[in-house]
C-alpha positions as CSV (number, residue, x, y, z in Angstrom):
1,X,72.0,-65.0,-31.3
2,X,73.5,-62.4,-33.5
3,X,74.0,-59.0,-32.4
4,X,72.4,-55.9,-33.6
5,X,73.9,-53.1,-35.7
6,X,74.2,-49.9,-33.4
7,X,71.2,-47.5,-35.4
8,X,72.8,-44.5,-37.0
9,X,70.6,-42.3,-35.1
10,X,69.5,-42.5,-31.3
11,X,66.2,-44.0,-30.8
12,X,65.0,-41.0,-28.7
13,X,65.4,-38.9,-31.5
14,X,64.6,-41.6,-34.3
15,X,60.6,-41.4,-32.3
16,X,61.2,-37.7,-31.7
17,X,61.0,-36.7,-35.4
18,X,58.5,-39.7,-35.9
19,X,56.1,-37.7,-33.9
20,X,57.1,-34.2,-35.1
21,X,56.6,-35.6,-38.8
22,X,53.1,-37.3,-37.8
23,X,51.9,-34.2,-36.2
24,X,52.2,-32.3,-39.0
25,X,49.0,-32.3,-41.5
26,X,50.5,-31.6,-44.7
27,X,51.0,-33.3,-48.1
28,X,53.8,-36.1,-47.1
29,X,55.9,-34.5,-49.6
30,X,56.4,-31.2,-47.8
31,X,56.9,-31.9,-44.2
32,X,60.7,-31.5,-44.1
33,X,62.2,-28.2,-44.3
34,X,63.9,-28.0,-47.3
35,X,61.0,-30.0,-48.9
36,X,59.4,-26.5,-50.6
37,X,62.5,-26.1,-52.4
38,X,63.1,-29.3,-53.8
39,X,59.4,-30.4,-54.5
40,X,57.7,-26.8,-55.9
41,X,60.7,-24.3,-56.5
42,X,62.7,-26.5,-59.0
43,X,60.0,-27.7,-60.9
44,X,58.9,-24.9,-61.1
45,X,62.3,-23.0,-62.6
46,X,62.7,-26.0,-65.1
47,X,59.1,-25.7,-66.0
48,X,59.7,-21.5,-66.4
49,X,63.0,-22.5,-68.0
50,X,61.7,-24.7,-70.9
51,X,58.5,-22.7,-71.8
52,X,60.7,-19.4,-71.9
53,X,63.3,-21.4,-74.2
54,X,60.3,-23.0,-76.5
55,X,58.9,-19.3,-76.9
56,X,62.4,-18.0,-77.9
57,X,62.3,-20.6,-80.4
58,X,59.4,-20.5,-81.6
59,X,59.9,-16.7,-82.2
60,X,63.2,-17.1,-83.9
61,X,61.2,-19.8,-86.3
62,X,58.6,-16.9,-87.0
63,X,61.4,-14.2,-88.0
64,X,64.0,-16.2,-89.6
65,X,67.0,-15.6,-86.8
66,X,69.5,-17.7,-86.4
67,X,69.0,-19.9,-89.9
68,X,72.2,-21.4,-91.2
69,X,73.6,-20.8,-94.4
């Protein structure tokens, strides 16, 4: 019989955070920590980003700026 890989985390706290994360009645995509951040705040600066940039451009379109000779 072969013999198993040593896990790269010790089982106690492999079932540890299985329990923290099952106790936790949120969307799946938030239970972590930094999960806010990645899943709402950065979509939400790209989405802030690109509507402020399409506004500018549209703008610019409106007024003539920027046109090249």
């Amino acid at each position: 019989m072969a013999e198993q890989e040593p896990s790269f985390f010790p089982r106690e706290k492999l079932l540890e955070r299985q329990k923290f994360f099952q106790s936790i009645h949120k969307h799946t995509y938030l239970k972590g920590p930094l999960d806010k951040v990645t899943s709402v705040a950065i979509p939400a600066a790209l989405a802030a980003t690109s509507l402020f940039l399409i506004g500018r451009g549209i703008y610019n379109m409106s007024h003539g700026i920027g046109k090249k000779e």
